[in-house]
ROFIDO-511438 format. One record per residue (C-alpha): x, y, z; residue number from 1. Coordinates in nm, 2 decimals, decimal comma, m for minus. Last residue first. Layout:
REC     east    north       up   resi
REC        X        Y        Z    NUM
...
***
This chain:
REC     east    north       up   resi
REC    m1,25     0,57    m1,78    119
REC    m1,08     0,80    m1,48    118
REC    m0,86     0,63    m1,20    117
REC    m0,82     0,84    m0,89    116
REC    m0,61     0,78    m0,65    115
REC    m0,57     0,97    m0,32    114
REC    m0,33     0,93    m0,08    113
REC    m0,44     0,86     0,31    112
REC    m0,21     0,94     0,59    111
REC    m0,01     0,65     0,74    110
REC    m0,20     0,39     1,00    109
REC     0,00     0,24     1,27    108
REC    m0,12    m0,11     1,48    107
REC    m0,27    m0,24     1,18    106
REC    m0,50    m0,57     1,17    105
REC    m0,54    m0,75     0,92    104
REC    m0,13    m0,69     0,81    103
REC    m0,03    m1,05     0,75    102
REC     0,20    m1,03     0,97    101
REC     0,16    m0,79     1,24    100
REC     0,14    m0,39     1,21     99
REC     0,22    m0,15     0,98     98
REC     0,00     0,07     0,77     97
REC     0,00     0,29     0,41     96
REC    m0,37     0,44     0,31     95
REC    m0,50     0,44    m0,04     94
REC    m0,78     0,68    m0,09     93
REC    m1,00     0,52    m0,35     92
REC    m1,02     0,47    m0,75     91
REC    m0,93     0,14    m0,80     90
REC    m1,27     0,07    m0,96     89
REC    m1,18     0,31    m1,22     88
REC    m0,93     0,04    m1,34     87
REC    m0,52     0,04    m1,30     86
REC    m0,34    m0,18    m1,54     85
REC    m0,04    m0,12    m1,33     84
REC    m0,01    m0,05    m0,95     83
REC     0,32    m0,06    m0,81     82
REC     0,29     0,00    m0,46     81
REC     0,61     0,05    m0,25     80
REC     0,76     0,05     0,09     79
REC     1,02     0,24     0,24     78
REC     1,30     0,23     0,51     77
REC     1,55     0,33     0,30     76
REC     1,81     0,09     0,33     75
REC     1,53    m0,15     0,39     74
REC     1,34    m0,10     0,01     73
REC     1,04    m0,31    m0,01     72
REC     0,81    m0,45    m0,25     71
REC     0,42    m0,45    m0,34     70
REC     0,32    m0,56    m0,72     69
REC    m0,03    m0,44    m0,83     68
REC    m0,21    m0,59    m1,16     67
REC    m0,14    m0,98    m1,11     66
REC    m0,34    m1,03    m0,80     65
REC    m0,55    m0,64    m0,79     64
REC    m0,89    m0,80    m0,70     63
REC    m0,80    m1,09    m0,52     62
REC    m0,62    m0,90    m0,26     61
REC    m0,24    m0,95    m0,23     60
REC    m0,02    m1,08     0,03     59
REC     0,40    m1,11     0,02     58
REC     0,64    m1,34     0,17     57
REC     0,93    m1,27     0,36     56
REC     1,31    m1,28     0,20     55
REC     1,46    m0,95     0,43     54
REC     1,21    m0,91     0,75     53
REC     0,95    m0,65     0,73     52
REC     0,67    m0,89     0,64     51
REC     0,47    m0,77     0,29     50
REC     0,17    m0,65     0,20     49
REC    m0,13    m0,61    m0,02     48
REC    m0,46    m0,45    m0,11     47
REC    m0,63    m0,46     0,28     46
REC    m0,98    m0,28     0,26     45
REC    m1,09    m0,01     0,41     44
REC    m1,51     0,01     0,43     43
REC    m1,69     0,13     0,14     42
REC    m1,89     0,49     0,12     41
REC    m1,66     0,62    m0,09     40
REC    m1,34     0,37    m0,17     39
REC    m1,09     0,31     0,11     38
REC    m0,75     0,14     0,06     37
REC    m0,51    m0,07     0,27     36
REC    m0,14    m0,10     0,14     35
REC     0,13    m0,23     0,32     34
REC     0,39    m0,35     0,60     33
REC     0,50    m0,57     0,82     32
REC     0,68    m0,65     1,10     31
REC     0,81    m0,34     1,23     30
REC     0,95    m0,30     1,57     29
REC     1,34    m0,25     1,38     28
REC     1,15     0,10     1,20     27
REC     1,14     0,22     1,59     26
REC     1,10     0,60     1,45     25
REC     1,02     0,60     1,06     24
REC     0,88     0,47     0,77     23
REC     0,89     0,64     0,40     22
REC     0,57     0,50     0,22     21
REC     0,60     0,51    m0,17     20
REC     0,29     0,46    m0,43     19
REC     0,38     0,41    m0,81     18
REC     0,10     0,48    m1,04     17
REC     0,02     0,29    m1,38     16
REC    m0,20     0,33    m1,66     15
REC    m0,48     0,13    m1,83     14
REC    m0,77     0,32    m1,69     13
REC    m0,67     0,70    m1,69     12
REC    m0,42     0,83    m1,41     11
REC    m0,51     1,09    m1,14     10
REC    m0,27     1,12    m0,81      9
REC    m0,11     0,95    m0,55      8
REC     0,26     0,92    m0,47      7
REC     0,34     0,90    m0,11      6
REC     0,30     0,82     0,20      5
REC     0,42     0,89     0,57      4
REC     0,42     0,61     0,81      3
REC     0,61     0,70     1,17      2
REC     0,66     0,43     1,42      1
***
């Protein structure tokens, strides 16, 4: 399995970014998928997720519950993060992963995207 992601960038507090992750290769070997994210000097953090499968549930971190809504597009083998009422402290590289449900532990890492909320 393949994660490429995209959709990073610089918004100011308040506003709203849209993160994509296109998977690939043995897609079917996938049981979940999500959002982990890396601050300087802070370890990587899981920020959501969501099983594979069509109708599974979805995980959030405390911090972005009600902010950030992760969801899933099968025909196209992509996962999303919508992240509204973003705050500086989401500034971090957000990386995409798969792995078993609930995601703590990753078996394929995508490349980091940067966000960067300014104040």
């Amino acid at each position: 399995v393949q994660l490429q992601a995209y959709g990073g960038g610089l918004v100011q507090a308040g506003g709203s970014l849209r993160l994509s992750c296109v998977a690939s290769g043995r897609v079917v070997d996938i049981d979940a998928l999500g959002w982990y994210r890396q601050a300087p000097g802070k370890q990587r953090d899981l920020v959501a997720s969501i099983t594979a499968a069509g109708g599974g549930p979805t995980n959030y971190a405390d911090s972005v519950n009600g902010r950030f809504t992760i969801s899933r597009d099968n025909d196209k083998n992509t996962v999303y993060l919508q992240m509204n009422s973003l705050k500086p402290e989401d500034t971090a590289v957000y990386y995409c992963a798969a792995g078993p449900w609930p995601l703590q532990r990753p078996k394929t890492w995508g490349q980091g995207t940067q966000v960067t909320v300014s104040s």
